[in-house]
C-alpha positions in Angstrom: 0.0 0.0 0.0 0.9 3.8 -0.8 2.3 6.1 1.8 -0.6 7.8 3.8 -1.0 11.5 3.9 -0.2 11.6 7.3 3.4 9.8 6.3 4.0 12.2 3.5 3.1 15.7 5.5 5.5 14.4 8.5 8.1 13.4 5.8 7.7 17.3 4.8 5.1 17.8 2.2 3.6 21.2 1.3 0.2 21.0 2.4 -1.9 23.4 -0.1 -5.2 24.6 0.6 -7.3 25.0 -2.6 -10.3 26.7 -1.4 -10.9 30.6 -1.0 -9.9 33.0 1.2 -12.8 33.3 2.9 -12.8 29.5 3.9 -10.0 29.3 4.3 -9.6 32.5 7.0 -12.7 29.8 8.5 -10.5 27.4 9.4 -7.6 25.4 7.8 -4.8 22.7 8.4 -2.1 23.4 10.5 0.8 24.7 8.4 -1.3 24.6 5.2 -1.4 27.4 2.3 -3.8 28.4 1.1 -3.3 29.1 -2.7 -7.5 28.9 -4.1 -7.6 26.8 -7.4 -9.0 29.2 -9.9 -5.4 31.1 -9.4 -3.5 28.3 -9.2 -2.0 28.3 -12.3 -1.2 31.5 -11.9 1.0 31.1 -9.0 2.7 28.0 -9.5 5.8 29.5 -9.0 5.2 30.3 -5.2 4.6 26.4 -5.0 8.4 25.4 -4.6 10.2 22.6 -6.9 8.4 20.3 -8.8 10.0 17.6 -7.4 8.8 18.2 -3.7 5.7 16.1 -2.4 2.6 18.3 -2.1 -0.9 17.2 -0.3 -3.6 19.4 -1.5 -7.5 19.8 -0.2 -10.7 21.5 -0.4 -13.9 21.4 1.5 -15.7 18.2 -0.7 -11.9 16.6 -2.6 -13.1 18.3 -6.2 -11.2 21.3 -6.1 -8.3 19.5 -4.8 -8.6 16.8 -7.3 -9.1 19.1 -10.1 -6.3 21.1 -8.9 -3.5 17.5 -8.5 -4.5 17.5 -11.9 -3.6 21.3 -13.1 0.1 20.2 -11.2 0.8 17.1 -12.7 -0.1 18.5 -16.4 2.1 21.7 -15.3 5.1 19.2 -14.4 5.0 18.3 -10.6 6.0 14.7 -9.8 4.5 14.2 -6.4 1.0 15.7 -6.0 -1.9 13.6 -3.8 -5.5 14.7 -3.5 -6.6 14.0 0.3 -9.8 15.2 0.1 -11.7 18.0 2.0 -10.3 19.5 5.5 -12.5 16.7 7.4 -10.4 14.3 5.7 -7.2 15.6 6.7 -5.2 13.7 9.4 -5.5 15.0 12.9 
């Protein structure tokens, strides 16, 4: 079986927050950022290398699965969808 998301964030994965600012002011993961997916492409370069591990979310897992998606076609290697923010490991 894969490595967990728990696994990757303690091995030192970028935890992205897809959703807006507003939900994400709400409430978000510890240590995430919050970079909303309809400016994502736009800001890939604030991401880091594209060879760094990256754990992204969203409220429902759409946004974050469309948004693993937008990264892998843009070139990053190790993107995982986790699902929404209740989904996230405590």
């Amino acid at each position: 079986m894969g490595t967990s998301i728990l696994e990757k964030i303690k091995a030192g994965a970028r935890v992205v927050d897809v959703r807006t600012r507003e939900e994400f002011a709400d409430g978000h993961y510890d240590g995430a950022v919050n970079v909303p997916v309809d400016v994502l492409t736009r800001r890939l370069g604030e991401l880091g290398a594209k060879t760094d591990s990256y754990v992204l979310y969203c409220a429902s897992g759409a946004r974050s699965a469309y948004a693993a998606r937008l990264l892998k076609s843009a070139g990053f290697v190790d993107v995982v969808n986790a699902g929404g923010l209740d989904d996230m490991p405590a």
